[in-house]
C-alpha positions in Angstrom: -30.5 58.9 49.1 -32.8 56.5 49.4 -36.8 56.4 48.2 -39.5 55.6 50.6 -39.4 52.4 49.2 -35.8 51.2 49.7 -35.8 49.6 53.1 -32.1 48.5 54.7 -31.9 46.3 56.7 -30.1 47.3 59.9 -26.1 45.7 60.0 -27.1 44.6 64.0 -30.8 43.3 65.0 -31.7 42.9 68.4 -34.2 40.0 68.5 -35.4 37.8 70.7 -35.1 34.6 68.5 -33.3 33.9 65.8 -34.5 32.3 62.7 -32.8 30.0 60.8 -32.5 29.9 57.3 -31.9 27.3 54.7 -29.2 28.8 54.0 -27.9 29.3 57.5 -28.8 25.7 58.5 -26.3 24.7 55.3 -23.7 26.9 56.2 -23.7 25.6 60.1 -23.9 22.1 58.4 -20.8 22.9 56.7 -19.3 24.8 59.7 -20.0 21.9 62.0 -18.7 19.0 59.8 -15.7 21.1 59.2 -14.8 21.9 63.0 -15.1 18.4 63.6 -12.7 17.1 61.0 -10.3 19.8 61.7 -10.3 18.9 65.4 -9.8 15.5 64.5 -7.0 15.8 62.1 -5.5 18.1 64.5 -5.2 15.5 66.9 -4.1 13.0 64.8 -1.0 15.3 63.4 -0.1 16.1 66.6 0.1 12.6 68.0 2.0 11.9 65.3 5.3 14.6 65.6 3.4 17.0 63.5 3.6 20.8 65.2 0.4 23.0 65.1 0.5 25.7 62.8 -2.0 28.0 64.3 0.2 30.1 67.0 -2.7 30.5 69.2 -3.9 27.1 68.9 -0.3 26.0 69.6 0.1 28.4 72.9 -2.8 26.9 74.2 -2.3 23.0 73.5 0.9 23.9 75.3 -0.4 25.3 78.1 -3.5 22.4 78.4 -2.4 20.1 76.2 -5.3 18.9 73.8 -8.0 20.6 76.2 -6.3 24.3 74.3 -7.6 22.9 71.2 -11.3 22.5 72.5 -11.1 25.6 74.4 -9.9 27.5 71.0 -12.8 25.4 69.2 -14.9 26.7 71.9 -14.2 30.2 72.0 -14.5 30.2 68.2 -18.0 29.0 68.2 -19.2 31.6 70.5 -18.0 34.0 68.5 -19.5 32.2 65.7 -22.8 32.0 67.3 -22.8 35.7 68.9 -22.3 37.1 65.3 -24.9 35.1 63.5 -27.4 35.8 66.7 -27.2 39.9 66.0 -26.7 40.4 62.2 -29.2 40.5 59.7 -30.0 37.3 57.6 -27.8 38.6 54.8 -25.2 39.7 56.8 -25.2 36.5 58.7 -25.2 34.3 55.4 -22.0 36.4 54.3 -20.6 35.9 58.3 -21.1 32.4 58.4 -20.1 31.5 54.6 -16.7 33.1 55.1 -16.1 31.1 58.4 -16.9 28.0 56.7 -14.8 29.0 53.9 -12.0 29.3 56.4 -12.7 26.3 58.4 -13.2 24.3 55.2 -9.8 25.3 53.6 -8.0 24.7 56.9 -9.1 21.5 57.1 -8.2 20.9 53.4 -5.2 21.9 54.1 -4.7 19.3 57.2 -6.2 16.5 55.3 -3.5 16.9 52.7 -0.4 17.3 55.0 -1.5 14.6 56.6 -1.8 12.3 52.8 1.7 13.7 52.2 4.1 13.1 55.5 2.7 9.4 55.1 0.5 9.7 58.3 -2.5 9.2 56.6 -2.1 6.9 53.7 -4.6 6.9 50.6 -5.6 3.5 49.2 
């Protein structure tokens, strides 16, 4: 039970605008920097021998060679932006921080396999 006082905010808001946060605008900072870098280093390991480990990622840079990854980049970001467009600011915060905790560890991840098969080396 809730007292008149307790107001939820609803999981999904329809609105006509979204506002941005600072913490929002930090998170698609993050998000953003992170996409990039991972879309780079992608493309470096790849040129390089190195396979992609992301089966869908793979399937599609197969299919459409390094056009898959953008359209997997792509289709992410909608997603990404769809989610953050209809949940409320809390529940967007939490959306958006665990995709840029994703995207962020992932690209981690690339930077160092990358330092360690000697493709990128580290002065």
């Amino acid at each position: 039970m809730q007292s008149s006082g307790d107001r939820q905010q609803p999981l999904f808001t329809l609105r006509r605008t979204r506002r941005m946060t600072r913490t929002h605008a930090a998170l698609w900072t993050l998000i953003l920097a992170a996409t990039v870098a991972d879309i780079l280093l992608t493309m470096v390991g790849t040129a390089w021998g190195l396979q992609e480990g992301n089966v869908v990622v793979r399937a599609m840079m197969g299919a459409f060679g390094p056009a898959g990854l953008w359209l997997v980049k792509f289709a992410a970001m909608v997603w990404l932006v769809s989610g953050w467009a209809v949940l409320s600011d809390r529940n967007a915060a939490i959306f958006l921080a665990l995709f840029a905790a994703v995207t962020v560890s992932v690209t981690v991840y690339n930077a160092v396999l990358l330092v360690d098969t000697g493709v990128v080396a580290v002065s």
